[in-house]
C-alpha positions as CSV (number, residue, x, y, z in Angstrom):
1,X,14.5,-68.0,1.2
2,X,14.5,-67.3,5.1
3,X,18.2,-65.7,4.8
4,X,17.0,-64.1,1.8
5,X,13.8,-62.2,3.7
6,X,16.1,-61.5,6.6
7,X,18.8,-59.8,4.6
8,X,16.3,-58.2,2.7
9,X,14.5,-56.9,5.9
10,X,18.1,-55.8,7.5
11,X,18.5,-53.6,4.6
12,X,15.2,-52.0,4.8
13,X,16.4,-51.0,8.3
14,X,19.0,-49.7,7.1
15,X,17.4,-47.4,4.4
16,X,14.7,-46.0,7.1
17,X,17.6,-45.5,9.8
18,X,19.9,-43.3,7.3
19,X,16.6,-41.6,5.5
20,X,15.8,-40.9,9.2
21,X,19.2,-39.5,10.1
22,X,19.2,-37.8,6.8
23,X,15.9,-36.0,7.3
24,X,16.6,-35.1,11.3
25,X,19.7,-33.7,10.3
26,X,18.4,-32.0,7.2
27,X,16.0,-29.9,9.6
28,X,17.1,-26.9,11.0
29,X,15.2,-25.5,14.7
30,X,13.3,-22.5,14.5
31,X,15.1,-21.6,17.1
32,X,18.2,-21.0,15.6
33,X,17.0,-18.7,12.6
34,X,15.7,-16.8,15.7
35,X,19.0,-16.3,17.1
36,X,20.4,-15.4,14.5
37,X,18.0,-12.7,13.5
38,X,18.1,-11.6,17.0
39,X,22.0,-11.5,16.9
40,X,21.3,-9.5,13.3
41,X,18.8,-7.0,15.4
42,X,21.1,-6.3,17.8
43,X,24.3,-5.1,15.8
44,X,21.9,-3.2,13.6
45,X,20.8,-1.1,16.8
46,X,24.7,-0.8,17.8
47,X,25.5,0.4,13.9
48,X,27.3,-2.5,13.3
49,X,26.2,-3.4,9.9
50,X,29.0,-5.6,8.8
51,X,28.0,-8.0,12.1
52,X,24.3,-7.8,11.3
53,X,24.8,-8.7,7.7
54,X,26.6,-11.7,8.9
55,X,23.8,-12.9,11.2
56,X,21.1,-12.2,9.0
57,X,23.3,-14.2,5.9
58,X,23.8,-17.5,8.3
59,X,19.7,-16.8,9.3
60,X,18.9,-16.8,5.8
61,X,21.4,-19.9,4.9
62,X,19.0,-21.6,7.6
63,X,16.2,-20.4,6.0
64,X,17.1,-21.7,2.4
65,X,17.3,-25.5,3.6
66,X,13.6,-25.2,5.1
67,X,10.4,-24.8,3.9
68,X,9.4,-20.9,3.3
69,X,7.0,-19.1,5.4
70,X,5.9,-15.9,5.1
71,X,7.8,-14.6,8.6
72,X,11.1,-14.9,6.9
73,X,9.9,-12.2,4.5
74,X,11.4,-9.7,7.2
75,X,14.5,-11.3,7.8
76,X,15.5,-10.2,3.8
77,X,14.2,-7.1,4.5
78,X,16.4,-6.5,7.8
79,X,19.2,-7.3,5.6
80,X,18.8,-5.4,2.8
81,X,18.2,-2.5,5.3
82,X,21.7,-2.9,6.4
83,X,22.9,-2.7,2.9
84,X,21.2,0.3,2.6
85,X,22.7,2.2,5.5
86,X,26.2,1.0,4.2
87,X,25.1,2.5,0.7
88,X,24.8,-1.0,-1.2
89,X,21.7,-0.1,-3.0
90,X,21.9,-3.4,-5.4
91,X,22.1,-6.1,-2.3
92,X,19.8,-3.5,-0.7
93,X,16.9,-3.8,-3.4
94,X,17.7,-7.4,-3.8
95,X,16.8,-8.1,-0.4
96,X,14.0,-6.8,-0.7
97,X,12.6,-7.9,-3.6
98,X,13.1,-12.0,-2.1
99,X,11.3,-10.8,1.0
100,X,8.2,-10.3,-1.5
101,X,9.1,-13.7,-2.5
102,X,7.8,-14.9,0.5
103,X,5.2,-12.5,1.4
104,X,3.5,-10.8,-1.8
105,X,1.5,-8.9,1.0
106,X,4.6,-7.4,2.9
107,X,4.0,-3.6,2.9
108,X,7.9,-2.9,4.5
109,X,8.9,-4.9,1.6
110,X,7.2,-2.4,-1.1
111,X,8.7,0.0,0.9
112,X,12.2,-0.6,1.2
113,X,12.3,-1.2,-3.0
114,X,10.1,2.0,-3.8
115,X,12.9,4.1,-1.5
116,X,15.8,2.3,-3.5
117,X,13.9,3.2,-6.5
118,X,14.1,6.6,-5.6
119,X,17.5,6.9,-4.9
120,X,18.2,5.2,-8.3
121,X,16.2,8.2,-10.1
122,X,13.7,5.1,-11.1
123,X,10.5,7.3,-10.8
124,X,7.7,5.3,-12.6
125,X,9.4,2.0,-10.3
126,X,9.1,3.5,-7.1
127,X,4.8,5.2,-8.2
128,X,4.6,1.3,-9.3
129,X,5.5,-0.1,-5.7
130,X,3.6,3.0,-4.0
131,X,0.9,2.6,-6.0
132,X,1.0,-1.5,-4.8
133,X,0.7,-0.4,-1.2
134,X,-2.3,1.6,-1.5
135,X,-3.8,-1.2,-3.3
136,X,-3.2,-3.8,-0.2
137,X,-3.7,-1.4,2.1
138,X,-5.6,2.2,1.2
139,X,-5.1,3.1,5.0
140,X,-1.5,4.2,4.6
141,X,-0.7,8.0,4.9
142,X,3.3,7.3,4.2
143,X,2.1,5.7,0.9
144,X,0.6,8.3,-0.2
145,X,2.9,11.1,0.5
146,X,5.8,9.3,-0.9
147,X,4.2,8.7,-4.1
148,X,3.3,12.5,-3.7
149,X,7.1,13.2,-3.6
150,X,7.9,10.7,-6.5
151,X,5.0,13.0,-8.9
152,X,6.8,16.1,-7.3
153,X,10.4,14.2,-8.8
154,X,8.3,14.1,-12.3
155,X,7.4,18.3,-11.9
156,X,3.5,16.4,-11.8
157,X,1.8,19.1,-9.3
158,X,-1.6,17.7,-10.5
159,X,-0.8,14.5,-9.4
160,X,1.3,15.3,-6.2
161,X,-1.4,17.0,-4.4
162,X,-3.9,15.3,-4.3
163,X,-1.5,12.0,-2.7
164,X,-0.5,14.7,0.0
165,X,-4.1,15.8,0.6
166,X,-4.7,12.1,1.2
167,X,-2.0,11.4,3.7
168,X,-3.3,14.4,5.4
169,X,-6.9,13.3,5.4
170,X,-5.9,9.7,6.6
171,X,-3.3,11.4,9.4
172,X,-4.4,15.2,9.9
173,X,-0.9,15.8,12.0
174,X,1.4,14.4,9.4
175,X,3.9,17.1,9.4
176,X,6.0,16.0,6.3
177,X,2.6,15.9,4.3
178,X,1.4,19.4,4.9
179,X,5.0,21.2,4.5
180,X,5.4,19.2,0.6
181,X,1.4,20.7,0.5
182,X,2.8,23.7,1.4
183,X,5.3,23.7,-1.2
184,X,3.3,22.5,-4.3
185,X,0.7,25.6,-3.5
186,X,4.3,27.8,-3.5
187,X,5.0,26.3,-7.0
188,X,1.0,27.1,-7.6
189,X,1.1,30.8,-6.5
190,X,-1.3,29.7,-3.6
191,X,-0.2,31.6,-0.8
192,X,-2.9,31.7,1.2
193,X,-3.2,27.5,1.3
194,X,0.5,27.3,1.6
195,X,0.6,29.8,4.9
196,X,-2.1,27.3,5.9
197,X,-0.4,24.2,6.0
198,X,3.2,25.9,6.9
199,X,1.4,27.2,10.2
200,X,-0.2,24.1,10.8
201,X,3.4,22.6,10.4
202,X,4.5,25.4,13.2
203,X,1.8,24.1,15.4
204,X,3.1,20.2,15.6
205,X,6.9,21.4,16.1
206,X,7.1,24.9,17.3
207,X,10.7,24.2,18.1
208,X,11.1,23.4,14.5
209,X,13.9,26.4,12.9
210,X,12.7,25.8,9.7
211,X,9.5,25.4,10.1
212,X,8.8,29.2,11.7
213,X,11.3,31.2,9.4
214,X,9.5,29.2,6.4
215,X,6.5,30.3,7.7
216,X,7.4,33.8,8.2
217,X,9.4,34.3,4.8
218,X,6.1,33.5,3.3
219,X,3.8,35.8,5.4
220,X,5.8,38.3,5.0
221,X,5.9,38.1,1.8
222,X,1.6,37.6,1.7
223,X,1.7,40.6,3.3
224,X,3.8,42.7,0.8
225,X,6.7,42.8,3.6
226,X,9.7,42.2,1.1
227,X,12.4,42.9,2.9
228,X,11.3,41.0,6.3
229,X,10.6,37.9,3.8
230,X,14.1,38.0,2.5
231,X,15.5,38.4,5.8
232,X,13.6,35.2,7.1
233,X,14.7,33.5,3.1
234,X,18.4,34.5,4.1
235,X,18.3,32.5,7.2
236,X,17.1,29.3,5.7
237,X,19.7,29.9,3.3
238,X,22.3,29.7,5.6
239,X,21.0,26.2,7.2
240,X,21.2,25.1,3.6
241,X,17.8,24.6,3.7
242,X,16.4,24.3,-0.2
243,X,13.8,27.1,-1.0
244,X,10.6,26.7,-3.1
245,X,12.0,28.2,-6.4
246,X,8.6,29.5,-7.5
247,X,8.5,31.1,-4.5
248,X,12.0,32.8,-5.1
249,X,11.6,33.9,-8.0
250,X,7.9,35.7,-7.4
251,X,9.5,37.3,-4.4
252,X,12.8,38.4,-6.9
253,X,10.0,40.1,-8.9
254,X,8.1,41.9,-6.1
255,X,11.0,42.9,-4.3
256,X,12.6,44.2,-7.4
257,X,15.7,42.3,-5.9
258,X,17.3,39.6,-7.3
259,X,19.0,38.6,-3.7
260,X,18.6,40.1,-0.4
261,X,20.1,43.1,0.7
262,X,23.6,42.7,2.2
263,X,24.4,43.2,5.8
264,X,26.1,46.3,6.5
């Protein structure tokens, strides 16, 4: 009976030891995630995607075999941004749609699937994940003039300004917010407003090209200066820059033109 116990007892040892050594060696150190994510950072700031994907998979391999926490949330997301910049908008959206897997409340997360959204041409997605954002967070002008932009994908000008009079309200010097403003008031016939926020956009970068000869095309065209407006309309052109089409076409009619006169 005494052999028995003893044997029995050795074995019990036995069972904690290799549980023990299973379990130690089951656990992976913070530490090394860390390192690899900041390994993942750093090529993604030298443009090396490939070598930041490859970090960011072994941190993420790491991350499978422990318990989640809501941190790791932004290591998906720092992937799937670097499938993004390579143009792999699947993996892209599929990163980030794990990292709200482990944060429900991740705002960059929402983000980064609204803007794959976008590029996909899936509108009422990307309004659904904008719309999310605003709900956890009211506070945020980028919100709410990229679900402007998503209504102005749609032709919705009833729903798109307001969002861009909100990112205006919540950031007054948001310079993206008042020139798509400026453009639904174009589509709107409201000049006046328009030259309002296209000054205002003049004001935050007067070094901005497009900005001025925007502006100018449209006050000269407020002010019944036709030719002046084309000639500022035939610069833009040639930056490629895309014109309001309302715009063009109401200055077409009150010019009596339908292009700009050619350069002798």
């Amino acid at each position: 009976m005494v052999r028995f116990r003893q044997q029995a007892f050795f074995l019990l040892i036995i069972s904690i030891l290799f549980t023990a050594d299973f379990v130690f060696s089951s656990i992976i150190p913070e530490e090394e995630i860390e390192n690899f994510v900041r390994a993942g950072n750093k090529y993604l700031m030298e443009d090396d995607l490939d070598g930041a994907i490859t970090q960011f998979d072994s941190a993420i391999t790491c991350i499978q075999q422990v318990k989640p926490k809501k941190d790791y949330a932004l290591v998906y997301y720092k992937r799937g941004r670097a499938h993004e910049r390579k143009k792999e908008l699947a993996q892209a959206l599929s990163d980030y749609e794990d990292s709200l897997k482990f944060d429900p409340y991740f705002l960059l997360g929402y983000y980064g699937s609204a803007e794959i959204y976008m590029k996909k041409g899936s509108i009422e997605h990307a309004i659904e994940r904008y719309g999310t954002i605003i709900e956890i967070d009211p506070e945020q002008p980028h919100a709410y003039n990229n679900l402007g932009l998503a209504y102005l994908q749609k032709s919705d000008l009833d729903k798109a300004m307001p969002c861009f009079s909100k990112a205006i309200e919540l950031d007054p010097d948001f310079v993206n917010a008042h020139h798509n403003r400026a453009l639904v008031r174009l589509s709107q016939k409201n000049y006046y407003d328009a030259l309002l926020d296209l000054n205002k956009e003049t004001q935050l970068l007067p070094g901005s090209f497009v900005a001025r000869h925007y502006y100018l095309a449209v006050f000269y065209f407020f002010n019944k200066k036709y030719d002046a407006a084309w000639e500022q309309v035939m610069m833009l052109q040639k930056t490629r820059e895309p014109i309001n089409q309302s715009f063009l076409e109401e200055l077409k009619k009150a010019s009596g033109m339908s292009e700009p006169k050619k350069e002798e």
